[in-house]
Biopython code that builds the backbone (N, CA, C, O; Angstrom):
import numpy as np
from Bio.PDB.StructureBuilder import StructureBuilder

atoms = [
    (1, "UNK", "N", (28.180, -13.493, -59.008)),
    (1, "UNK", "CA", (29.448, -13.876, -58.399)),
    (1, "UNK", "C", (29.338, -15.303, -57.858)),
    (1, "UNK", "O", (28.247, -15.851, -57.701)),
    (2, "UNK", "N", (30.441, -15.850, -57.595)),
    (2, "UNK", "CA", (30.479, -17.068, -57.728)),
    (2, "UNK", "C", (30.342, -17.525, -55.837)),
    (2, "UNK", "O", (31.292, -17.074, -55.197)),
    (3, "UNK", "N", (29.634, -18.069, -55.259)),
    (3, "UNK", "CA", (29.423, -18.394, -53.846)),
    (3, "UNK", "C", (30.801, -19.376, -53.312)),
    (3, "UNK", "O", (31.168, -20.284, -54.058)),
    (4, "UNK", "N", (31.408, -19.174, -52.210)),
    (4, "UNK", "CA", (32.494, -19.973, -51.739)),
    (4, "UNK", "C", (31.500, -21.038, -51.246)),
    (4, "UNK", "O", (30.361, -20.966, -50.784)),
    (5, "UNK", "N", (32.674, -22.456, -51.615)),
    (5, "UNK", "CA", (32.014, -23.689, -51.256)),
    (5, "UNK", "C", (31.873, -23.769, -49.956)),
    (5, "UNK", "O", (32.564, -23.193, -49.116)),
    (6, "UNK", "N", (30.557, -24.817, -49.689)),
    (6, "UNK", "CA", (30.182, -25.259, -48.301)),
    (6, "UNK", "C", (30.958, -25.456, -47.270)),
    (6, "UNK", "O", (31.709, -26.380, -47.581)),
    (7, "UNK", "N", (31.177, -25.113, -46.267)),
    (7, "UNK", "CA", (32.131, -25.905, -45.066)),
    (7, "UNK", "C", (31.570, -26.970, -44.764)),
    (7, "UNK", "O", (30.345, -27.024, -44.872)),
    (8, "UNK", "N", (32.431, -28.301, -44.228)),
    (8, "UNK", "CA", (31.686, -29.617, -43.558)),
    (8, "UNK", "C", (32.255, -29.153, -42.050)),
    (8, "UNK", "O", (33.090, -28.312, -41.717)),
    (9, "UNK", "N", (31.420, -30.087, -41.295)),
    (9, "UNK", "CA", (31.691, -30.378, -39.692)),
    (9, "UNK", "C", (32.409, -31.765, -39.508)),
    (9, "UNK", "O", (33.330, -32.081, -38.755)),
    (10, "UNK", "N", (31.577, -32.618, -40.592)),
    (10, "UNK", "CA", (31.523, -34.406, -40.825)),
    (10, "UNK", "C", (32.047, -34.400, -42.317)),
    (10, "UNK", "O", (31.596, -33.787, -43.285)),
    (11, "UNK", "N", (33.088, -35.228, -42.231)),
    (11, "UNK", "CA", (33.042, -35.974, -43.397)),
    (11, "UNK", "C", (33.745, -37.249, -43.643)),
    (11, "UNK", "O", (34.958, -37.456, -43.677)),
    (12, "UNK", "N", (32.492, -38.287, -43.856)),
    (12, "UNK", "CA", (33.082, -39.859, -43.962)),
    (12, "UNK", "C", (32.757, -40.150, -44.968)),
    (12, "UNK", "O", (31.570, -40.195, -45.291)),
    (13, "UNK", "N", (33.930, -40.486, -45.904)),
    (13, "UNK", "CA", (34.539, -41.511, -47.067)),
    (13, "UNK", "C", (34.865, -42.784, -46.605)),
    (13, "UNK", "O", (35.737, -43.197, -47.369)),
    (14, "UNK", "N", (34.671, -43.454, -45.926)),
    (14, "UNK", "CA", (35.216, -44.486, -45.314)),
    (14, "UNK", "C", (34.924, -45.984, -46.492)),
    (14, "UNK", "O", (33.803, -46.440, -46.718)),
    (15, "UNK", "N", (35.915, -46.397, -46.953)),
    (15, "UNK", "CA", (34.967, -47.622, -48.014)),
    (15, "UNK", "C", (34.893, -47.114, -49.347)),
    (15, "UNK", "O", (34.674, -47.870, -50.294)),
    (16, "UNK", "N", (35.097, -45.614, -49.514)),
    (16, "UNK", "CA", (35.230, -45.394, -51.010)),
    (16, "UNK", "C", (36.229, -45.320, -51.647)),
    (16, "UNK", "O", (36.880, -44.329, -51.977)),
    (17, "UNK", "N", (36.422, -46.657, -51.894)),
    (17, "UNK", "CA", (37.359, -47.300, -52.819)),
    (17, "UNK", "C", (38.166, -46.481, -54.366)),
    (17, "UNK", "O", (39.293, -46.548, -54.856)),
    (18, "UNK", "N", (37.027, -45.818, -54.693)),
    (18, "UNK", "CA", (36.594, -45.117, -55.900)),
    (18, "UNK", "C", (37.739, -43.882, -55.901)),
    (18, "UNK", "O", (38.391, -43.490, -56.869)),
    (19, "UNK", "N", (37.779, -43.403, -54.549)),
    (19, "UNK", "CA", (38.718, -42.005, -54.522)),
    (19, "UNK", "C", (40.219, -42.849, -54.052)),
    (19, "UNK", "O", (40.585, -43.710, -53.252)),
    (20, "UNK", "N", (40.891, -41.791, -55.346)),
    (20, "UNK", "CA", (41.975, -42.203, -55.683)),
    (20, "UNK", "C", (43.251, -41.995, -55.786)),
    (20, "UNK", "O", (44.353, -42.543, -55.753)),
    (21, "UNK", "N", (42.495, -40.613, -55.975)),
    (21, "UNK", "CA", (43.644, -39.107, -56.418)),
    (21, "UNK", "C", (43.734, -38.389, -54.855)),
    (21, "UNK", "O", (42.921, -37.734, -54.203)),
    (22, "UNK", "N", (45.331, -38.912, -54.556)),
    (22, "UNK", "CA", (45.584, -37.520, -53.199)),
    (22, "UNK", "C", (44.950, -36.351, -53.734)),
    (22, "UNK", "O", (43.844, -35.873, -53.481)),
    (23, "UNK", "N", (45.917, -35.950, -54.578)),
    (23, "UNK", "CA", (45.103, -34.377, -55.094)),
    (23, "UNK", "C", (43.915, -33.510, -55.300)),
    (23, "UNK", "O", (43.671, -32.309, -55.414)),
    (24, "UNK", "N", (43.246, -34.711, -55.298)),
    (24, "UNK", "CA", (41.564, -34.340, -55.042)),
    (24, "UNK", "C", (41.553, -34.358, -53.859)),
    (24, "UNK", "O", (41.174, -33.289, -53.381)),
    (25, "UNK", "N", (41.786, -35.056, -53.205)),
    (25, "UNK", "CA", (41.285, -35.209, -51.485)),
    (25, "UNK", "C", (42.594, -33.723, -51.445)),
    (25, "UNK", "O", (42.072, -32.677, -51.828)),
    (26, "UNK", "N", (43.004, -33.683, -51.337)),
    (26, "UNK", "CA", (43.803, -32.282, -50.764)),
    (26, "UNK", "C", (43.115, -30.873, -51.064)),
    (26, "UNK", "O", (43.013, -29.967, -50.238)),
    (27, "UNK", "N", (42.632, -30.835, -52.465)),
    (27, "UNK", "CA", (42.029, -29.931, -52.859)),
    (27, "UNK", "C", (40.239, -29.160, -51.873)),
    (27, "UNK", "O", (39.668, -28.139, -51.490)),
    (28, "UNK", "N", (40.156, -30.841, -51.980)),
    (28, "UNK", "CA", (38.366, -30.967, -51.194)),
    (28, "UNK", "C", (38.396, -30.193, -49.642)),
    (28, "UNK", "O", (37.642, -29.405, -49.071)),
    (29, "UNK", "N", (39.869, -30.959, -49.247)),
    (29, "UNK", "CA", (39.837, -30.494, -47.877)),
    (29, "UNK", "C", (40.610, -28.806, -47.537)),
    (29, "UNK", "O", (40.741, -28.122, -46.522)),
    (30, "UNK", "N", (40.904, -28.685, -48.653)),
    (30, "UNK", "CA", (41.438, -27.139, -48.508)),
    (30, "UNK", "C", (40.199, -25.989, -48.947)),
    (30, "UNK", "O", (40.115, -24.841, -48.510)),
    (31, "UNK", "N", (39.609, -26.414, -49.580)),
    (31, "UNK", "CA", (38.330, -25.691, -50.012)),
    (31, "UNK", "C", (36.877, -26.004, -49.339)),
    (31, "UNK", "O", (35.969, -25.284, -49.755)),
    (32, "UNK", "N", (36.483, -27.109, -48.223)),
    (32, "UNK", "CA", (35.557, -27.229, -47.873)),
    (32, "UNK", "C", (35.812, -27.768, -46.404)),
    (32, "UNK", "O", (34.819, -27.902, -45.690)),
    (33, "UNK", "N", (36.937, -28.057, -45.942)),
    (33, "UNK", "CA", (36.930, -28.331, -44.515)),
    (33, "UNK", "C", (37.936, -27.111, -43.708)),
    (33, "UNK", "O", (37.718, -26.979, -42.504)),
    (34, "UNK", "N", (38.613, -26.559, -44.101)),
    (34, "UNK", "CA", (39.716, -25.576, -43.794)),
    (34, "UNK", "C", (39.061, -24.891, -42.113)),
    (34, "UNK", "O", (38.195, -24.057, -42.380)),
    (35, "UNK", "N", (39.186, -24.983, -41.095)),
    (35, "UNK", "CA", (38.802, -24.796, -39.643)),
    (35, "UNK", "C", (37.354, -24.966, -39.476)),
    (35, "UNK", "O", (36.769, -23.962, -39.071)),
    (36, "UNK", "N", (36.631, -26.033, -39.700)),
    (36, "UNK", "CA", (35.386, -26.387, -39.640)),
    (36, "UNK", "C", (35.177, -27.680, -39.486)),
    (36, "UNK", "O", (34.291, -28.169, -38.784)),
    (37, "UNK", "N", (35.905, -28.216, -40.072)),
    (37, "UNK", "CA", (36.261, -30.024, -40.047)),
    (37, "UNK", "C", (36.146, -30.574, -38.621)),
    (37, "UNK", "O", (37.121, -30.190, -37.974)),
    (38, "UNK", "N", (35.393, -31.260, -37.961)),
    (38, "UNK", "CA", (35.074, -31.849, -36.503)),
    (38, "UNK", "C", (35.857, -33.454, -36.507)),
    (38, "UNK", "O", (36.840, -33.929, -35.936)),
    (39, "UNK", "N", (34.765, -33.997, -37.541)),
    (39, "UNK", "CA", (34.989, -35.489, -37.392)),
    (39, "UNK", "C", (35.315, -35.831, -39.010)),
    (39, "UNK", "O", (34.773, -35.161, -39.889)),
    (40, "UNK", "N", (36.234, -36.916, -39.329)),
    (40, "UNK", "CA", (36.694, -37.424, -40.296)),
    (40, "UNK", "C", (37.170, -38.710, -39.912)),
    (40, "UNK", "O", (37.839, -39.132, -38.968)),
    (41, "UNK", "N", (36.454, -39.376, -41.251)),
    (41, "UNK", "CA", (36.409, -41.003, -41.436)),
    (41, "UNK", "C", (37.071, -41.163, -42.929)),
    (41, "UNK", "O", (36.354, -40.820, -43.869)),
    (42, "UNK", "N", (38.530, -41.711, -43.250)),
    (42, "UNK", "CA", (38.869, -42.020, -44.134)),
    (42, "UNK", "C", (39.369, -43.496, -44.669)),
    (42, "UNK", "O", (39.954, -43.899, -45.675)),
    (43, "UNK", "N", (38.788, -44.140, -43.370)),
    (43, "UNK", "CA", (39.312, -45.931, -43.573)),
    (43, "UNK", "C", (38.950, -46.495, -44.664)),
    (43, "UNK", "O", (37.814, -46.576, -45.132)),
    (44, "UNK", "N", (40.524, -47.129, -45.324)),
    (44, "UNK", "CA", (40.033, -48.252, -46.295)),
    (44, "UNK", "C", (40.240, -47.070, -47.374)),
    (44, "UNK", "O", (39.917, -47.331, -48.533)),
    (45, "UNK", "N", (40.749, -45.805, -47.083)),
    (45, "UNK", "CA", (40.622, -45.159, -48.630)),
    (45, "UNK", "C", (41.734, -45.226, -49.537)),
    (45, "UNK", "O", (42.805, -45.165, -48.934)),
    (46, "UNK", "N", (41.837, -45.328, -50.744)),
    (46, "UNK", "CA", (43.372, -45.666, -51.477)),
    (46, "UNK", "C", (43.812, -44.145, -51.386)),
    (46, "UNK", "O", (44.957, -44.091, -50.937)),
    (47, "UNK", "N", (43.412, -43.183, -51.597)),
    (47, "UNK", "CA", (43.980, -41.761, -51.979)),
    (47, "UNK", "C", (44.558, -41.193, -50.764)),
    (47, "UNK", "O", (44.963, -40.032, -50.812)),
    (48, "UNK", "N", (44.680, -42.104, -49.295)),
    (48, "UNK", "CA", (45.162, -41.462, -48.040)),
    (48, "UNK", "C", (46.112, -41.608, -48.283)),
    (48, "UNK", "O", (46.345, -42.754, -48.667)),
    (49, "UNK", "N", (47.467, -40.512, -48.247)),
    (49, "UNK", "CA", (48.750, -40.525, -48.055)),
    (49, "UNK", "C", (49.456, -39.456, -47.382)),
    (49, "UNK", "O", (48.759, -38.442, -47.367)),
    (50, "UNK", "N", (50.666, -39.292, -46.777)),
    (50, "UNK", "CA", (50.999, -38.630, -46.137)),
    (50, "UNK", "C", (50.700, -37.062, -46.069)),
    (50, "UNK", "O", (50.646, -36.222, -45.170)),
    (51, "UNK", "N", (50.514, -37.076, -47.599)),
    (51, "UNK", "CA", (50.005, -35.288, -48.045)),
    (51, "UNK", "C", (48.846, -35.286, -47.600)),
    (51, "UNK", "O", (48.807, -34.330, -46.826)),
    (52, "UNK", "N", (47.724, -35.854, -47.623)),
    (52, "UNK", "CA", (46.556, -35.435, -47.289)),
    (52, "UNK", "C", (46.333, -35.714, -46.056)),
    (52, "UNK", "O", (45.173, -35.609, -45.654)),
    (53, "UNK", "N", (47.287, -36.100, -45.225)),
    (53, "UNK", "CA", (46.892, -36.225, -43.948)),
    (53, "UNK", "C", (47.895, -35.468, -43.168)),
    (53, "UNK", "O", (48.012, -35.805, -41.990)),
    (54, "UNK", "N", (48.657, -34.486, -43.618)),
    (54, "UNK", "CA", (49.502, -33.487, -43.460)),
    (54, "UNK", "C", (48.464, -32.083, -43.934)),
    (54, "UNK", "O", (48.584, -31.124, -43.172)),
    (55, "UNK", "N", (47.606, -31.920, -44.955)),
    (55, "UNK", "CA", (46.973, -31.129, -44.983)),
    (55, "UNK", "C", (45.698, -31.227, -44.088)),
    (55, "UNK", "O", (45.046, -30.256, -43.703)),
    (56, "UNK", "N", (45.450, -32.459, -43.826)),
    (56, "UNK", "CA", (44.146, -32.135, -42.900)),
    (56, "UNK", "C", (44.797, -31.275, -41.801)),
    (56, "UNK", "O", (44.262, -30.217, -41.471)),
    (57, "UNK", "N", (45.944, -31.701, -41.224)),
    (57, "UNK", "CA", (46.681, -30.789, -39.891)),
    (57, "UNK", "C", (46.690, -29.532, -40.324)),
    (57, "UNK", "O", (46.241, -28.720, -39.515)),
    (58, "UNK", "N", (47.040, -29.134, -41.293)),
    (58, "UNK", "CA", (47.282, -27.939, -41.699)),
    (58, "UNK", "C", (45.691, -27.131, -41.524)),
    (58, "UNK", "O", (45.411, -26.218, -40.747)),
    (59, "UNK", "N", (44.855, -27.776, -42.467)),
    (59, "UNK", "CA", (43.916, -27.002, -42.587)),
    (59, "UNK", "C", (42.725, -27.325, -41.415)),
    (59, "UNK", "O", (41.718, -26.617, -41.422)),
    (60, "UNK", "N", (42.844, -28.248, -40.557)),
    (60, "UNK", "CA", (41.896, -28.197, -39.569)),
    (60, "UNK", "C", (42.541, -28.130, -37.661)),
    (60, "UNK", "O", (42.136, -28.450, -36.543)),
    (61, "UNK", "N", (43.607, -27.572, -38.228)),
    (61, "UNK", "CA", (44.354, -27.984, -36.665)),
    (61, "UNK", "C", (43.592, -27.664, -35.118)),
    (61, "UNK", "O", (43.883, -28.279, -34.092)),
    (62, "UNK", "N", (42.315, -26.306, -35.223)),
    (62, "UNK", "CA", (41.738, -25.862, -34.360)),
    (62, "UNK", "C", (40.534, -26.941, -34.451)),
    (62, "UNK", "O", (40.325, -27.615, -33.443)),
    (63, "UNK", "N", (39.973, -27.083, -35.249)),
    (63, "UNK", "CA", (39.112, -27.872, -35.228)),
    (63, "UNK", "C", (38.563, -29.411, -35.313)),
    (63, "UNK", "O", (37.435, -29.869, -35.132)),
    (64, "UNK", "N", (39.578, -29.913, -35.597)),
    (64, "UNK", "CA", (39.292, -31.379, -35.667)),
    (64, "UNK", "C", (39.595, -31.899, -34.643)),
    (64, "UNK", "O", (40.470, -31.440, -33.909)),
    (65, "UNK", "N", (38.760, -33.232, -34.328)),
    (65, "UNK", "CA", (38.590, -33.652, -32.938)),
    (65, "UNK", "C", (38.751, -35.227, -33.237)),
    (65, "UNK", "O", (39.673, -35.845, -32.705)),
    (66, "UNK", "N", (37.751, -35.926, -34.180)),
    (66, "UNK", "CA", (38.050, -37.050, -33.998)),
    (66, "UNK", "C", (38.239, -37.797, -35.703)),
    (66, "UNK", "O", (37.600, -37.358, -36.660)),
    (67, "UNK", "N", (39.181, -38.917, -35.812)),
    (67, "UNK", "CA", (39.878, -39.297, -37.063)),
    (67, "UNK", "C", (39.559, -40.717, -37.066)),
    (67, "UNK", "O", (39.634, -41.379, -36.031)),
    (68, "UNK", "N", (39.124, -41.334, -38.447)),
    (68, "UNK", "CA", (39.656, -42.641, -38.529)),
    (68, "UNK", "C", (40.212, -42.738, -40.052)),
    (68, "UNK", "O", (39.825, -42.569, -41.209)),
    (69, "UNK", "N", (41.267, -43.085, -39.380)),
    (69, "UNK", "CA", (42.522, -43.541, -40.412)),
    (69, "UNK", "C", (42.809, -44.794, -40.676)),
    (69, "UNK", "O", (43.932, -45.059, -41.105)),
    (70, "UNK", "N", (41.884, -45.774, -40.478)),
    (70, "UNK", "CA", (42.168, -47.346, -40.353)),
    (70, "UNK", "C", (42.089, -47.624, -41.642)),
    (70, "UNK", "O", (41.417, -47.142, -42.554)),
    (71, "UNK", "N", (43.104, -48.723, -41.571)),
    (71, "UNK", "CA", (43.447, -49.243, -42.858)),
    (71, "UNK", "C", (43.976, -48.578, -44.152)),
    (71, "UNK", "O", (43.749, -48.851, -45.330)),
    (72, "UNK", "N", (44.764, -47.607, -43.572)),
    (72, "UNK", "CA", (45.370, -46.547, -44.936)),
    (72, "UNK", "C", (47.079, -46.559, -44.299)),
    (72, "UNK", "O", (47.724, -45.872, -43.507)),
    (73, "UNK", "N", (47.358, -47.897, -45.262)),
    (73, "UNK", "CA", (48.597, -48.043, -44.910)),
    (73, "UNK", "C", (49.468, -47.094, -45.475)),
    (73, "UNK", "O", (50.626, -47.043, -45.063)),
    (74, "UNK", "N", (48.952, -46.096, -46.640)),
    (74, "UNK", "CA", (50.446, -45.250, -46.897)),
    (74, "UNK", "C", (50.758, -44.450, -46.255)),
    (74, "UNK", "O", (51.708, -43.752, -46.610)),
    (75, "UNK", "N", (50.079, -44.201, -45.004)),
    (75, "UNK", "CA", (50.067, -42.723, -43.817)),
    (75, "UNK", "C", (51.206, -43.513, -43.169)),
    (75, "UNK", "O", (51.247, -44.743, -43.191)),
    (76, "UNK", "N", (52.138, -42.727, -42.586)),
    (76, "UNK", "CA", (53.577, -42.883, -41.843)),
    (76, "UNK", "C", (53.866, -42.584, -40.423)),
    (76, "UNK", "O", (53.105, -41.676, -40.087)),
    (77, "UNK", "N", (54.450, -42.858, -39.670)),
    (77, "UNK", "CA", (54.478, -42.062, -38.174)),
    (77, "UNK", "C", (54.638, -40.099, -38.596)),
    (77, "UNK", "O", (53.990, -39.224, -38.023)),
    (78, "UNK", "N", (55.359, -39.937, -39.379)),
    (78, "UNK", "CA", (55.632, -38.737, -39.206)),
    (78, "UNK", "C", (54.576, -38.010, -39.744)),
    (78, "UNK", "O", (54.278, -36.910, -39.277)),
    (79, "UNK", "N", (53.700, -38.741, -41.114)),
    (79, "UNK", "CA", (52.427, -37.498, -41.056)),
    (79, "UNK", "C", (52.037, -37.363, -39.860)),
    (79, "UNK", "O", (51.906, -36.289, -39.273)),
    (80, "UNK", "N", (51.735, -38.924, -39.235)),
    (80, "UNK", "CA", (50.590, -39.243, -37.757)),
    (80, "UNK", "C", (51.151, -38.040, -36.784)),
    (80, "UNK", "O", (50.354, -37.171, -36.433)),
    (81, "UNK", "N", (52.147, -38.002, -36.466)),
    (81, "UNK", "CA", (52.988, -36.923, -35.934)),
    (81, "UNK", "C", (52.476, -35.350, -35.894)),
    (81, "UNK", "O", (52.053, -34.563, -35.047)),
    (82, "UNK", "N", (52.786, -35.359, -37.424)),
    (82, "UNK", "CA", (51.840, -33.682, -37.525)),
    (82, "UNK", "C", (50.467, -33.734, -37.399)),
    (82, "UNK", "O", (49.928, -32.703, -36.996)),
    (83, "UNK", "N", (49.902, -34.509, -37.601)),
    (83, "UNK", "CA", (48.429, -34.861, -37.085)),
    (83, "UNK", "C", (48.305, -34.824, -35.611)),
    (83, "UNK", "O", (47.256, -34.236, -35.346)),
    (84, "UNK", "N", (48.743, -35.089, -34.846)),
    (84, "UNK", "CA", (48.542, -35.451, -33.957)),
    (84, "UNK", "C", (49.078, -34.307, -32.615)),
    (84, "UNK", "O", (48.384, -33.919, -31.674)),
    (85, "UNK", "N", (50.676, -33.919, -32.947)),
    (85, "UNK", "CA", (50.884, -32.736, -32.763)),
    (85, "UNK", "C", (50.488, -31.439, -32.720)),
    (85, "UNK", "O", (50.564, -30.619, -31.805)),
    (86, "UNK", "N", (49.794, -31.303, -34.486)),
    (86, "UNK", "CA", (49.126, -30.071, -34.547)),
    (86, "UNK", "C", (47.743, -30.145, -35.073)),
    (86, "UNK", "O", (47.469, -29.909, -36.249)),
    (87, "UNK", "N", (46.944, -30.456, -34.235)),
    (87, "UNK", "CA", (45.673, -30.373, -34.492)),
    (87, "UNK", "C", (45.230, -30.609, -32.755)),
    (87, "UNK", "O", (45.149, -31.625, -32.064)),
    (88, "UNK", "N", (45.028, -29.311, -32.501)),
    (88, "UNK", "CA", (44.908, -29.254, -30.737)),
    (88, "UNK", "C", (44.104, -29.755, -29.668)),
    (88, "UNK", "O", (44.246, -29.854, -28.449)),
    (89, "UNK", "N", (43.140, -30.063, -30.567)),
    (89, "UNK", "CA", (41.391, -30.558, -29.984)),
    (89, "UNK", "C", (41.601, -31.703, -30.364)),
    (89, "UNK", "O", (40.632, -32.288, -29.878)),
    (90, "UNK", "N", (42.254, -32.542, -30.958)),
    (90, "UNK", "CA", (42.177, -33.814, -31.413)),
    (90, "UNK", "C", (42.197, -34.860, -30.200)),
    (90, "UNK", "O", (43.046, -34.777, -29.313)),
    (91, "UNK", "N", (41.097, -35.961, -30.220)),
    (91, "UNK", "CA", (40.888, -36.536, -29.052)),
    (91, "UNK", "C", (40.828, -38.431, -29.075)),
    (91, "UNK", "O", (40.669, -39.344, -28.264)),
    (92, "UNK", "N", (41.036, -38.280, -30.344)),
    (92, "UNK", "CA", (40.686, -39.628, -30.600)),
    (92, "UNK", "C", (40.893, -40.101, -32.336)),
    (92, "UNK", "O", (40.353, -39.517, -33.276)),
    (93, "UNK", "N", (41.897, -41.410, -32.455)),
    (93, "UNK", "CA", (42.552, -40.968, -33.558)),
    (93, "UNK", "C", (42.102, -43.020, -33.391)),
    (93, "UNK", "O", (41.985, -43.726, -32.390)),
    (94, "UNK", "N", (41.976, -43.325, -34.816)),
    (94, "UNK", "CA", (41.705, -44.935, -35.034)),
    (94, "UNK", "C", (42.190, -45.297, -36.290)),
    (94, "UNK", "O", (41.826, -44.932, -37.407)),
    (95, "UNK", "N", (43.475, -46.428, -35.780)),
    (95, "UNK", "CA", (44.264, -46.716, -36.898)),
    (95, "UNK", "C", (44.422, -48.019, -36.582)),
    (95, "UNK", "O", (45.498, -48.567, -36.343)),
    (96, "UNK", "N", (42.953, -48.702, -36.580)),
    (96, "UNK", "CA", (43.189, -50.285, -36.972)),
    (96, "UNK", "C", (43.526, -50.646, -38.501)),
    (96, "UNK", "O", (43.075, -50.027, -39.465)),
    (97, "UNK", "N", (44.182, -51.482, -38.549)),
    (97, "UNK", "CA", (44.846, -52.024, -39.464)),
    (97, "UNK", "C", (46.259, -51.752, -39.866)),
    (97, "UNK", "O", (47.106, -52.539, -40.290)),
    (98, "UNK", "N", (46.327, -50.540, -39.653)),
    (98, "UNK", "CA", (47.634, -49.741, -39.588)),
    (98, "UNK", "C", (49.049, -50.244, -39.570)),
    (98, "UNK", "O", (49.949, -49.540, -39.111)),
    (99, "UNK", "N", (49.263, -51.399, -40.042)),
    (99, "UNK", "CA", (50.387, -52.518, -38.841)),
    (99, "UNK", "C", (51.878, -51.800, -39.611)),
    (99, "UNK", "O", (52.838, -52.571, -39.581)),
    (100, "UNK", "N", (52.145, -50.414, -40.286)),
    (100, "UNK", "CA", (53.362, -49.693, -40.620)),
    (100, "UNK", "C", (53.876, -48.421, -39.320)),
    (100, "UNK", "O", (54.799, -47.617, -39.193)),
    (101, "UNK", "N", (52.477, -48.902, -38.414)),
    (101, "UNK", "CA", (52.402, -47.629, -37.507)),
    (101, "UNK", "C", (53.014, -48.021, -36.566)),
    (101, "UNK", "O", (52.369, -48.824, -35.891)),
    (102, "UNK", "N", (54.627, -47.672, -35.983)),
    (102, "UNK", "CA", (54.955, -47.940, -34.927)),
    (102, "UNK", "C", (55.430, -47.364, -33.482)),
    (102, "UNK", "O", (55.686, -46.160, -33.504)),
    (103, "UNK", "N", (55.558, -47.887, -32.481)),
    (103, "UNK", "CA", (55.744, -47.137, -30.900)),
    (103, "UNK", "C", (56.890, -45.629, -31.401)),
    (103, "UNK", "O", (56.782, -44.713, -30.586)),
    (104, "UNK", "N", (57.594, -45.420, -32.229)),
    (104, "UNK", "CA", (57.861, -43.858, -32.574)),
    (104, "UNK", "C", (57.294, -42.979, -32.307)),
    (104, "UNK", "O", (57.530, -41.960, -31.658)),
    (105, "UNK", "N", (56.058, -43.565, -33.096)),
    (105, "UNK", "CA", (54.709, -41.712, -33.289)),
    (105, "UNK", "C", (54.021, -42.781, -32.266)),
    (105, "UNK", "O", (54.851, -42.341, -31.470)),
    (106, "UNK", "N", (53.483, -43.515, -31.709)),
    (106, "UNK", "CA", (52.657, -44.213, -30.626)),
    (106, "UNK", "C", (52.881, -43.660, -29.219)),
    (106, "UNK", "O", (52.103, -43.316, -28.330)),
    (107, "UNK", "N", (54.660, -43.704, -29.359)),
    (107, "UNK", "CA", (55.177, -43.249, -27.948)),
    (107, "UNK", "C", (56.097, -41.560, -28.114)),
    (107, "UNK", "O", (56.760, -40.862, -27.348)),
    (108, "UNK", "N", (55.695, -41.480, -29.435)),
    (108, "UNK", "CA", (56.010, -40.042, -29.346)),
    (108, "UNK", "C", (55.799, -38.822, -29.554)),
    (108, "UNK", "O", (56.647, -37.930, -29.530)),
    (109, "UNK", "N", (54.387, -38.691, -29.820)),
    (109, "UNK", "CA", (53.454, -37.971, -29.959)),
    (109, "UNK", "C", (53.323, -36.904, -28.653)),
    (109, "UNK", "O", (53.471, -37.300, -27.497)),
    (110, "UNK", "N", (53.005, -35.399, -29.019)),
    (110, "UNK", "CA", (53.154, -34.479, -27.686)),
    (110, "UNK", "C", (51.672, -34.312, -27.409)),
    (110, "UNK", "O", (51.363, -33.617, -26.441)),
    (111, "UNK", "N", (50.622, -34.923, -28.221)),
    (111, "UNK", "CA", (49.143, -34.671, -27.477)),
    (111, "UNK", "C", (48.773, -35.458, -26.561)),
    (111, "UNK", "O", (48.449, -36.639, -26.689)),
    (112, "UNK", "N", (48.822, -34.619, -25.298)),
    (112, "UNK", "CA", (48.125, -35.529, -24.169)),
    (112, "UNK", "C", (46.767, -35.590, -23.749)),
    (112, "UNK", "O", (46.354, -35.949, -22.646)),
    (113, "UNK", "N", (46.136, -35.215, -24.701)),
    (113, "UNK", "CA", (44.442, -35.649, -24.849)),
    (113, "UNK", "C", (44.388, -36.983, -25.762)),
    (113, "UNK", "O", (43.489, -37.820, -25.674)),
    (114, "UNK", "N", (45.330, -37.044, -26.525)),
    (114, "UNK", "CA", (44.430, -38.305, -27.674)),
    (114, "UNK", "C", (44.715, -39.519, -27.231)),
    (114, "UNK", "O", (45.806, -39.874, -26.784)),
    (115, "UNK", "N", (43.712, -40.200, -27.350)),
    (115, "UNK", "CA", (43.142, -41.839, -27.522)),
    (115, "UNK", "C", (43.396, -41.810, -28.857)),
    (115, "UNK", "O", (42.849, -41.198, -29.775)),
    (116, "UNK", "N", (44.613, -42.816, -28.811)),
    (116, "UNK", "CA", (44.480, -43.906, -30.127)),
    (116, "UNK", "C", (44.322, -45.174, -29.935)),
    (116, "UNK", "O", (44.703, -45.855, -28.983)),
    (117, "UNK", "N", (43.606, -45.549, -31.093)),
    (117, "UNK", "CA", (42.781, -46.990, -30.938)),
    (117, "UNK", "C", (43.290, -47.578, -32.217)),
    (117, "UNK", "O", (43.127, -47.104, -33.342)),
    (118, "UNK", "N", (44.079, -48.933, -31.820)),
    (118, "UNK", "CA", (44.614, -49.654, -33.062)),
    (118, "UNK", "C", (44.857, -50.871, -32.769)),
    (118, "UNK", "O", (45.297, -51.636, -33.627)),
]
sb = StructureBuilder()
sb.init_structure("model")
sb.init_model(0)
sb.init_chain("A")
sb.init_seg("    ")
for serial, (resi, resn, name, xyz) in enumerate(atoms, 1):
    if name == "N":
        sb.init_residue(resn, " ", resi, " ")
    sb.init_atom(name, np.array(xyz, "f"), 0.0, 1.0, " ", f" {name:<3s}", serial, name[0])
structure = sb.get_structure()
């Protein structure tokens, strides 16, 4: 029988240029981070877009704590929103470069634990 894939705690892509396909990154994180996911580093990645950063909420909302999202300009206030909203432990969110990200989801976000750094 076939073994279910690994869970991560960590996972930084940060710089890999190479990943491309949302759909892979959606897939990866539904099958190997799904309430286990701690820390995630995706800066600088082309395949970040609103879907996969709508599924990280989805699939890590208890567990994820800290994000970097820098430099992935296709992410929007309103994924940042569900990110940020629903992912409960989340404490610290980094979106340098970000310059599409504005005081909306900055100043309207309902988590009053997170530090964002941008």
């Amino acid at each position: 029988a076939l073994q279910p894939p690994p869970t991560l705690a960590t996972l930084r892509i940060a710089r890999c240029r190479g990943v491309k396909s949302a759909d892979v990154l959606i897939m990866f994180i539904q099958n190997c981070c799904k309430e286990s996911l701690v820390e995630v580093s995706l800066s600088s990645v082309p395949a970040v877009t609103d879907g996969v950063v709508v599924e990280l909420a989805q699939a890590c909302a208890t567990s994820l704590r800290i994000a970097n999202l820098s430099w992935c300009r296709e992410v929007t206030d309103g994924a940042l929103g569900v990110l940020a909203d629903g992912c409960s432990r989340l404490t610290e969110l980094s979106l340098y470069g970000d310059t599409q990200i504005s005081n909306f989801f900055l100043q309207g976000h309902r988590n009053d634990v997170l530090d964002i750094v941008y």
